[in-house]
C-alpha positions in Angstrom: 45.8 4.7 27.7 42.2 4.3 26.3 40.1 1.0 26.9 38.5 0.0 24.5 34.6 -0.8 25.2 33.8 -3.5 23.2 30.1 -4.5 25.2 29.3 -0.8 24.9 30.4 0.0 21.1 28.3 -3.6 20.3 25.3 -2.3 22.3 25.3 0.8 20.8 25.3 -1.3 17.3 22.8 -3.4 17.8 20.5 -0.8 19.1 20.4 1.2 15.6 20.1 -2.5 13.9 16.8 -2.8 16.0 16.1 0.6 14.8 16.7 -0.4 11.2 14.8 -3.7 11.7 11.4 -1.9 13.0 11.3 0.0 9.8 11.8 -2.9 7.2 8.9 -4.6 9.2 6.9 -1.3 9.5 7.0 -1.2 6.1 5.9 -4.5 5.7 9.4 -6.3 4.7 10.3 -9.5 6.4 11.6 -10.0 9.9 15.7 -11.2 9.6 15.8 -15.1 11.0 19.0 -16.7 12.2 19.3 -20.2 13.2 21.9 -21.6 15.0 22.8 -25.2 15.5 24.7 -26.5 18.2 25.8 -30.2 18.4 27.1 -32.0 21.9 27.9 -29.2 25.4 30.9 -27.6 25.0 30.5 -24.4 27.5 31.9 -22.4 25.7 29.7 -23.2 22.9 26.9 -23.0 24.8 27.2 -19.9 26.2 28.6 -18.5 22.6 25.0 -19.7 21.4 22.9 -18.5 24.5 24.6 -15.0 24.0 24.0 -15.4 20.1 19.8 -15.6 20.9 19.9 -12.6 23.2 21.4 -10.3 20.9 18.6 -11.5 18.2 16.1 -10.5 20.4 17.8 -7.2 21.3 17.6 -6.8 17.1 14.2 -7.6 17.2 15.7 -10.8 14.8 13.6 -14.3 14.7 15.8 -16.8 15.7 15.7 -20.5 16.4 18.0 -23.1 18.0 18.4 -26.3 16.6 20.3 -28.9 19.0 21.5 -32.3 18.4 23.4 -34.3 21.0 27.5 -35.4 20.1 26.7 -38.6 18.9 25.1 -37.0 15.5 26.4 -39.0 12.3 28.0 -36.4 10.3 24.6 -37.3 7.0 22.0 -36.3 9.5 24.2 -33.2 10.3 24.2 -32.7 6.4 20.8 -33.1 6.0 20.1 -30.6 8.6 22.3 -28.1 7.2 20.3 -29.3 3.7 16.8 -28.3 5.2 18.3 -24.6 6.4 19.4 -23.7 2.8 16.0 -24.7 1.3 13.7 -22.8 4.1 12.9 -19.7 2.9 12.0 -18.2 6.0 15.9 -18.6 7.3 18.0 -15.7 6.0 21.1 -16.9 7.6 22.3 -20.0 10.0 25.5 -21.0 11.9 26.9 -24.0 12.9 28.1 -23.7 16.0 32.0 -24.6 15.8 34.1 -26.8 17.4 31.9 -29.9 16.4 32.8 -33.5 17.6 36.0 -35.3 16.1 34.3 -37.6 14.0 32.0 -35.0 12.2 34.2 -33.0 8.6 34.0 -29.6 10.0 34.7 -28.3 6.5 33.0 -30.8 4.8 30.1 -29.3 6.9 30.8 -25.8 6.0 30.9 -26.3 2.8 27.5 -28.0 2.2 26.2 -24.2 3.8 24.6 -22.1 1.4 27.4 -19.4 1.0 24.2 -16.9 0.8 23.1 -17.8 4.3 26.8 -18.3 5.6 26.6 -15.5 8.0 29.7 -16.8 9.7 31.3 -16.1 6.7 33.7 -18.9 6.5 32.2 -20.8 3.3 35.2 -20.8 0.7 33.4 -18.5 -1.7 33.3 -15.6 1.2 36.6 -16.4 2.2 37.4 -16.1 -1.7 35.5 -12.8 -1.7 36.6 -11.1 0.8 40.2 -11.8 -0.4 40.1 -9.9 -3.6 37.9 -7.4 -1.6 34.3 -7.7 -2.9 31.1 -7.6 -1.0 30.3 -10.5 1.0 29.7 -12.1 4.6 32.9 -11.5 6.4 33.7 -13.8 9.2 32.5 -11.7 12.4 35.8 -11.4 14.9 38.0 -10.0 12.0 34.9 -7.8 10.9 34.5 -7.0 14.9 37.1 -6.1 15.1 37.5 -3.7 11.8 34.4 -2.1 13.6 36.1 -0.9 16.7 39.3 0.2 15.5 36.9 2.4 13.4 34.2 3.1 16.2 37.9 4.5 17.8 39.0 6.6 15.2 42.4 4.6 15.1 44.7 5.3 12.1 45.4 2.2 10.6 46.4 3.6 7.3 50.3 3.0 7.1 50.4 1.4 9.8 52.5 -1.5 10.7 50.7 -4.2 12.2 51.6 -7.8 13.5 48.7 -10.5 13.4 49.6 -12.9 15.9 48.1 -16.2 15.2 47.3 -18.5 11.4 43.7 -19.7 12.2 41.3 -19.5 9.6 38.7 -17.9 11.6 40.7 -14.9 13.0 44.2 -14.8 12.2 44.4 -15.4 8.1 41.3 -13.4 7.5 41.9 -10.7 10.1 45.6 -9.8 8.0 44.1 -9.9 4.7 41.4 -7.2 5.9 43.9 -4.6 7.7 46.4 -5.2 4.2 43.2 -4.2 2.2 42.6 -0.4 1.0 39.4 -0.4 2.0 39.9 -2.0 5.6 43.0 -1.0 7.5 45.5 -0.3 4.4 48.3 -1.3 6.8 51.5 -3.4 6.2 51.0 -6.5 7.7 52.9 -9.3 9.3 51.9 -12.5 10.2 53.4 -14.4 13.3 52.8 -17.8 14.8 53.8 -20.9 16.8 56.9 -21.7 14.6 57.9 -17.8 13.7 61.7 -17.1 14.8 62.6 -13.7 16.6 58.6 -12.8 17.5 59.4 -10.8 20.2 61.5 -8.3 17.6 58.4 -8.6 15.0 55.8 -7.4 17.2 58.0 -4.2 19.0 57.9 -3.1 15.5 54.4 -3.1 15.4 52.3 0.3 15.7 49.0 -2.7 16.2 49.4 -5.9 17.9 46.5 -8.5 17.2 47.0 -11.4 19.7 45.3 -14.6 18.5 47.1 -16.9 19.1 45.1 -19.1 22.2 47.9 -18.8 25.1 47.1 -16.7 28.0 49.4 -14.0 28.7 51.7 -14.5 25.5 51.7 -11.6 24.8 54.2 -9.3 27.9 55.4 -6.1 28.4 58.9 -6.4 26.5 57.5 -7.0 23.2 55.0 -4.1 22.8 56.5 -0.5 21.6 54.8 2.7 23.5 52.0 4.0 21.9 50.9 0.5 20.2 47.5 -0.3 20.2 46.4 -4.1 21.3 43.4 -5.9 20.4 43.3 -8.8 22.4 41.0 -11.8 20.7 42.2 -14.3 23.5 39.5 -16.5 25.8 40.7 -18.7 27.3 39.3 -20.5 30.5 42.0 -20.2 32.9 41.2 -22.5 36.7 40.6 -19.7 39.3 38.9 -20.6 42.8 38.0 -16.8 43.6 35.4 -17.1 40.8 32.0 -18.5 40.8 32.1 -20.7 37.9 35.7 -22.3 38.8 37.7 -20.1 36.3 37.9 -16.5 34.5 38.3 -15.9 30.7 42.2 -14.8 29.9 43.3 -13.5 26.7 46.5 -13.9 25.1 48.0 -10.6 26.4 49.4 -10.0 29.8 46.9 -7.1 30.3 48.5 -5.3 34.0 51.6 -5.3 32.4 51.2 -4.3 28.8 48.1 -2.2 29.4 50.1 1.1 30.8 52.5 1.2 27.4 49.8 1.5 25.3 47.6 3.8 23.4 44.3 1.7 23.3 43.9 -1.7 24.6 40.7 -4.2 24.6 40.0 -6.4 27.8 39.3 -9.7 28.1 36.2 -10.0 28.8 34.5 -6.8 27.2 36.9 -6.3 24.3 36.5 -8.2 21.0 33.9 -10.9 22.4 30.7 -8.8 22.4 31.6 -7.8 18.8 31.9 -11.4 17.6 28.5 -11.3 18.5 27.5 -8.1 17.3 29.6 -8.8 13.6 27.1 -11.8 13.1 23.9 -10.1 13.7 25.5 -6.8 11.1 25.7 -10.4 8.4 22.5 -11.1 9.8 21.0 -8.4 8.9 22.7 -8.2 5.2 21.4 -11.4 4.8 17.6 -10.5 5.0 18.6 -7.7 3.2 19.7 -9.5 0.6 22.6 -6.7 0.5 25.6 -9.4 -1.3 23.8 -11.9 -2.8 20.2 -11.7 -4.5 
């Protein structure tokens, strides 16, 4: 069984990004900016957005945080998101999902310039990357493209079970291991309401759990030999720990861990490449590599 190193692949990553970066500004070319904006003090959020502004500075990226507390009207949101696509000097921003229940979250992600959307979840990316051209691909399925390839993992032929429907992991992640130019598997989708699961994903020679329920995934459904990429984080209560809970994914790791051929953690697996994906569209972005 191989781990696989998610914190180490995305550091190695970013490094030749910063390498890449000093010679686009050595050669007098523009610095990449990323903005984020958060809204309200989610934890998770917040430490999604603290980690996001490290990793800029590890890229030698410009980045700025814009932060609004949760009682923002969901207009002064808009015009917000309305100043980022008209400032030149901002290659690409985020916002900073879940946002409070009153705000459209897709009417917000809309109104983002799909040229700066470096989250990639603007329709016309999602369109994009559907019928496979070139454009910002949302960064946990792109992640985790990267280290199945980082780990020289055949995906070609393959049969691989997506569990979880969400548009920001699931849906995208299966169109981009059914595409040719991604993982050029057969693919099978499973959820919350899918009969005989368990039977679905022992067929699988790739499980990817993302699905949001700690330890879903056990020992009896996974074949030998499958790999498992593991995109759950969820804060489970636990007293041993400093903060009052750990992060648990959606597989039962001590259990599944020994059948397999490569497995990602939780934490150190997909996370750090989340991160590491959206500095890669970042980077595009100044680039102007999809869109001129």
């Amino acid at each position: 069984m191989t781990l696989i190193d998610g914190k180490a692949t995305a550091a190695a990553i970013k490094q030749e990004i910063a390498e890449e970066v000093k010679k686009i500004v050595a050669a007098g070319g523009k610095q990449p900016h990323l903005a984020a904006v958060l809204v309200g003090h989610d934890g998770g959020s917040e430490t999604y957005v603290k980690n996001k502004v490290i990793a800029c500075e590890q890229c030698g990226f410009k980045s700025t945080l814009i932060r609004f507390e949760d009682d923002i009207t969901e207009e002064e949101l808009l015009k917000c998101v309305d100043k980022l696509n008209h400032d030149d000097d901002v290659d690409g921003f985020i916002v900073q999902l879940p946002l409070p229940k009153h705000i459209d979250e897709q009417r917000i992600i809309e109104a983002i310039d799909y040229r700066k959307d470096v989250d990639g979840f603007h329709p016309i990316n999602v369109g994009r990357m559907a019928i496979g051209l070139p454009c910002f691909i949302s960064a946990t399925p792109l992640g985790i493209i990267t280290l199945l390839r980082h780990y020289n993992i055949e995906t070609s032929g393959k049969k691989c079970v997506v569990i979880g429907r969400s548009n920001i992991v699931g849906k995208p992640m299966a169109q981009l291991m059914m595409q040719k130019q991604y993982g050029d598997a057969t693919v099978t989708v499973c959820h919350s309401h899918t009969a005989n699961i368990k039977e679905e994903c022992l067929k699988a020679d790739i499980i990817i759990a993302a699905i949001g329920k700690p330890d879903f995934v056990t020992a009896d459904m996974v074949k030998d030999g499958a790999v498992i990429i593991d995109v759950g984080t969820t804060r489970v209560p636990d007293a041993t720990k400093k903060r009052g809970y750990r992060l648990n994914g959606d597989v039962k790791f001590d259990e599944v861990a020994p059948k397999c051929s490569f497995i990602t953690p939780v934490p150190g697996g997909v996370g750090p490449m989340t991160i590491c994906s959206l500095m890669k569209n970042t980077l595009a972005a100044g680039k102007k590599e999809y869109y001129k």
